[in-house]
C-alpha positions, -999 to 999 in steps of 0.1 A, spaced: -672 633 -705 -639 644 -713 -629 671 -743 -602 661 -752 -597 623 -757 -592 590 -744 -560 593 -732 -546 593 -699 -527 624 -707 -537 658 -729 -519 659 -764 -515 688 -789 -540 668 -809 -562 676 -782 -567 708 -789 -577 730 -820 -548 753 -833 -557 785 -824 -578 781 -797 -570 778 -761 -586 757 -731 -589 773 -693 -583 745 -667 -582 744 -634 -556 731 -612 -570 700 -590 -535 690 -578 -502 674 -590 -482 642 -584 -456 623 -601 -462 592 -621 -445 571 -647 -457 578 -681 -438 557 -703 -440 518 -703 -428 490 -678 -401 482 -702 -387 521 -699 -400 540 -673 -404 576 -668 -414 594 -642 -429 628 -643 -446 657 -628 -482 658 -636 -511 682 -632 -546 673 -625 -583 689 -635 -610 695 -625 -629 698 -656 -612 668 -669 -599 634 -665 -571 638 -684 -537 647 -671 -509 669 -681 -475 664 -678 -448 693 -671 -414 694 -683 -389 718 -677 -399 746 -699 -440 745 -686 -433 741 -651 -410 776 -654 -441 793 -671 -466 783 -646 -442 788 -615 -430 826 -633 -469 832 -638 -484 825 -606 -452 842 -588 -443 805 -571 -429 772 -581 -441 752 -553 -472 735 -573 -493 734 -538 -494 769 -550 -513 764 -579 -538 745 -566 -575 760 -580 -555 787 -602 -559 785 -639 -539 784 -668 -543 780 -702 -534 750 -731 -529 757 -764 -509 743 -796 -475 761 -799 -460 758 -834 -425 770 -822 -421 740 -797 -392 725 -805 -380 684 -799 -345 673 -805 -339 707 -823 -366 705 -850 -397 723 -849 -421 705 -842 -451 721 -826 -466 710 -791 -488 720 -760 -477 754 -742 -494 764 -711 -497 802 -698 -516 813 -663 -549 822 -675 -559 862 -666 
């Protein structure tokens, strides 16, 4: 059973502000995540404590690749990182709040 939701993907109303989840890195892969009208492929990161994936943008894969001192993601594969709720995470220049991720020590 899953902790977060029934997505396919983790959201930031996935997880409780304040707190922060350890995953660990099953593998990656690109897949379209937005609809068959407007496609949109992305890099994604799988778990193994969950079903649910997460998807990297620009400013996650830099963390992650900075943190584990390589951005080749067959790097990462069984490291761990961290997802919490950022309330600094910006869209389209408003503050918004979202998911940050951070290599778990």
């Amino acid at each position: 059973m899953s902790v977060f939701s029934t997505s396919k993907y983790i959201k930031k109303e996935s997880v409780k502000p304040g707190e922060a989840v350890v995953l660990t890195i099953a593998g990656h892969g690109k897949e379209n995540v937005g609809t068959t009208e407007q496609p949109d492929e992305k890099w994604t990161l799988s778990f193994d404590e969950i079903e649910e994936k997460l998807t990297l943008n620009s400013t996650r894969g830099n963390e992650l690749g900075g943190g584990f001192g390589s951005y080749e993601m067959d790097d990462w594969t069984g490291k761990q990182i961290e997802v919490y709720v950022d309330p600094n995470v910006k869209f389209g220049g408003k503050r918004v709040g979202g998911l940050a991720v951070r290599v778990h020590k």
